[in-house]
Structure formats: structure tokens, C-alpha cells
ZAMARGU-4260 file (C-alpha; in steps of 0.2 Angstrom, whole numbers, plus 5000, padded with zeros to 4 digits):
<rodrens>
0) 5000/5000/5000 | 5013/5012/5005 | 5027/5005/4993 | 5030/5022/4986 | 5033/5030/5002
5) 5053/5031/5011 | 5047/5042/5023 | 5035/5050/5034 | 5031/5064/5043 | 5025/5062/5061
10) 5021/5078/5075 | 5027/5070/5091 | 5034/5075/5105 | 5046/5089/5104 | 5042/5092/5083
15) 5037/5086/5068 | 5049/5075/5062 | 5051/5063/5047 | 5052/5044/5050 | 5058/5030/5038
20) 5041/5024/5033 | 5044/5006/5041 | 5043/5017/5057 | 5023/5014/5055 | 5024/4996/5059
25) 5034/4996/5074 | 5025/4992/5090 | 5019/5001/5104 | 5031/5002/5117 | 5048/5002/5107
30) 5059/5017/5100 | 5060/5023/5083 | 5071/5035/5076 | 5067/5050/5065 | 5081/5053/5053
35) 5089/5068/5064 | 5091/5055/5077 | 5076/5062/5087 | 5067/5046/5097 | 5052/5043/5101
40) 5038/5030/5107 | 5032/5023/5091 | 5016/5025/5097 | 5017/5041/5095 | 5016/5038/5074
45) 4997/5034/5075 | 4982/5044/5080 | 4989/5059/5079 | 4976/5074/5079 | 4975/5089/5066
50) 4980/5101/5081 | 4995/5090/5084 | 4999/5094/5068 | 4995/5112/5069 | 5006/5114/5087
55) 5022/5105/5082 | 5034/5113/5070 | 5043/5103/5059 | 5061/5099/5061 | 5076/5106/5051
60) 5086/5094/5053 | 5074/5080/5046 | 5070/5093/5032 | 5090/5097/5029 | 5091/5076/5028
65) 5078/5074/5015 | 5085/5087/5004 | 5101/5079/5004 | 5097/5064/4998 | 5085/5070/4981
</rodrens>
């Protein structure tokens, strides 16, 4: 379904930041990485809400990262 997709953008804790897309099947309960090095639960990928979306800003670093590599 997502097979397109490398990354995605997630508002968690402390920012938006941009996860590898295999982020999304990682369980509850474990750590997953954005590509600034930024951690987080990965339940933290799911659910979010449109205000999280609106509160957190999104990360330079993840957005300097992605750049790089077009």
C-alpha cells in the first residue's frame, strides 16, 4: 500500500519529524528514530490529531536530511 513511500512525517513530542516509513509498523512500546536522530515511542506515529499537527513545527534537521538525499 505504502510501497511508494521512504518516509514519513510524524508531529510527536518535541516536533514534527520525518520517520523512515517502516517506522509505522513498529510496535507500541519500542523506539523509533526519526532521521535527525530524534526518538520517540512509536506509538506516537498513530492517531495523531490535526492540532498536533498544527502545534508541532517541523524539524530542520529531518528537512535538511531529506533534501540531501533527492
Amino acid at each position: 500500500m505504502y510501497d511508494y513511500l521512504t518516509y514519513i512525517w510524524r508531529p510527536v513530542s518535541g516536533g514534527r519529524h520525518a520517520f523512515p516509513i517502516a517506522a509505522r509498523e513498529i510496535p507500541a512500546g519500542e523506539p523509533v528514530a526519526a532521521y535527525c536522530g530524534a526518538e520517540a515511542d512509536a506509538a506516537e506515529l498513530h492517531n495523531r490529531t490535526e492540532l498536533d499537527w498544527i502545534r508541532e513545527r517541523s524539524c530542520v534537521d529531518c528537512r535538511r536530511i531529506l533534501a540531501g538525499r533527492a
